[in-house]
C-alpha positions, 0 to 999 in steps of 0.5 A: 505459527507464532507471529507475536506474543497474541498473533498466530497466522497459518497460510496455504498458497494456490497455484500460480498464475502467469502472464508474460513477466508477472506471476501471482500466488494467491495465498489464503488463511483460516477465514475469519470474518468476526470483525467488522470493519469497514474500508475508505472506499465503501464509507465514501460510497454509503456517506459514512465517512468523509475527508477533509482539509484541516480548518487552516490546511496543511500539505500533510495532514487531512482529517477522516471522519468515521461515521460508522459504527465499526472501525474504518481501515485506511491502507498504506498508500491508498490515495483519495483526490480532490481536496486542495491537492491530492494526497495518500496515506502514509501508513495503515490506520484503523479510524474508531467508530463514530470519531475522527482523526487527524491523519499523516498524508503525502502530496500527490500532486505537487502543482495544485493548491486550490480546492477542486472538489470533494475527496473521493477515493482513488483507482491507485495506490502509490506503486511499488518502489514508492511504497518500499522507499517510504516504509523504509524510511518510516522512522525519518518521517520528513523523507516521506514527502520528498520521496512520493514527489520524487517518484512522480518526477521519475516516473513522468521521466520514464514515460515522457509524460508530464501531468499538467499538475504532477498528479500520480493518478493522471501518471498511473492512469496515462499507462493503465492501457498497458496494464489492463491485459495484466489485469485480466490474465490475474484471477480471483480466487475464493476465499483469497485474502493475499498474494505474493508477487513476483516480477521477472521471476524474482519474489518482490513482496507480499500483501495480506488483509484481514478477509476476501473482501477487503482483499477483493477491493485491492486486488488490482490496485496492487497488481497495478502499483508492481506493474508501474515499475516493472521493466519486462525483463523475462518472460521465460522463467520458473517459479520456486514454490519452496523459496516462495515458503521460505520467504513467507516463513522467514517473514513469519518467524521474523522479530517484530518490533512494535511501534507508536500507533496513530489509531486503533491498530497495532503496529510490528516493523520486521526486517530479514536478510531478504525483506522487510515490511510492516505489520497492522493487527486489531483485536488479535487479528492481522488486518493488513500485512505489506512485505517487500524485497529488501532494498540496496543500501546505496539505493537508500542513500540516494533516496535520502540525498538532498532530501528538504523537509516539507510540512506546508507551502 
């Protein structure tokens, strides 16, 4: 099938997996493993990448340093802590070899200004509602910050959980006892390099990366990022194989329209009557694809209400 005028995609999805009120659906494309690239985590642990504070820092933006001679992937969401504060990623980018960049961050920890250590890579992503409410207000960037704090507030609320510095990891890993039978239950497959998700019987989104490998790294961290926000509801429910095609089809034959790109990536918005998520290619390949459920208008609203544009402290 014809995603854009340079980008075809085909798919085939394996059986599905269930535990309790969470099902997974592997999916797999043509293996096609020509490009290189290396991911956050794997060049912190060889020394070829590093990030830092910018030289006066800034809540905002912190800068990657790509010291490898293949392109670095960030993931939309992918957190690193240390630094003066924890933060995330605001979006996909593909770092260029042998450089480095300034990149777009959000705050996760809103009560920490001080330097704690290097920045390392996380075990978490930001969760599931955070990372649809802030895709779907890409195009008002100074929403962004308000809603990744907002979301701890809410999440530490739910839980009667309250992190010392309002850090999102300590948030994720004070429920990661509840989340590790899940994980367990959720095997990988081979050659898999994407899953759709389906919580309370209900299709919330899709992820994709350009190959097994780098779908292996993030495998739990996205099972994990569902999981946060997800109430068990039903645990008796039927999964429609078709209606599983019809939205990946209907995601597929979508329009895209392309965006202002922060490194070497592309980058394709779509939207449909059920869902809308974000496009990342390079070199003609897709090297990370997010769809998530469509969100209520008045959800939206609320999100963006009273919202107070925060650049540095």
């Amino acid at each position: 099938m014809i995603l854009t005028s340079d980008i075809t995609f085909d798919y085939e999805l394996s059986e599905p997996q269930v535990h309790e009120n969470m099902a997974i659906i592997p999916i797999k494309t043509t293996p096609n493993y020509k490009l290189d690239i290396i991911t956050l985590k794997k060049a912190l642990e060889l020394g070829l990448g590093e990030v830092k504070e910018c030289e006066q820092s800034t809540v905002n933006t912190l800068i990657v340093e790509n010291k490898s001679v293949t392109p670095l992937i960030l993931i939309d969401g992918e957190e690193v802590v240390g630094g003066d504060q924890n933060r995330l990623v605001n979006s996909t980018i593909l770092v260029a070899p042998k450089s480095e960049m300034k990149i777009p961050v959000s705050c996760t920890e809103r009560g920490r200004w001080a330097y704690k250590s290097e920045f390392k890579n996380s075990d978490y992503i930001a969760n599931y509602e955070t990372r649809r409410a802030k895709m779907r207000a890409s195009g008002k960037q100074h929403f962004l910050q308000s809603i990744v704090w907002s979301s701890i507030d809410c999440l530490e609320d739910a839980n009667e959980y309250k992190s010392p510095t309002s850090a999102m990891s300590e948030s994720y890993e004070n429920l990661k006892i509840d989340h590790n039978e899940f994980i367990k239950a959720f095997n990988i497959e081979n050659n898999q390099n994407g899953v759709v998700i389906i919580i309370n019987g209900e299709i919330k989104g899709f992820e994709l990366f350009l190959n097994s490998e780098i779908y292996k790294e993030f495998h739990e961290k996205i099972l994990k990022s569902y999981l946060i926000d997800a109430k068990n509801e039903n645990t008796t429910f039927s999964i429609n194989i078709d209606e599983v095609k019809s939205v990946l089809d209907n995601a597929i034959t979508s329009n895209f329209e392309k965006k202002e790109s922060e490194g070497l990536e592309e980058v394709y918005e779509f939207e449909n009557e059920s869902g809308f998520g974000k496009l990342y290619s390079y070199s003609q390949e897709i090297i990370h694809w997010s769809y998530f459920k469509q969100m209520e208008e008045n959800t939206l609203d609320e999100t963006e209400k009273d919202v107070e544009l925060v650049s540095d402290y």
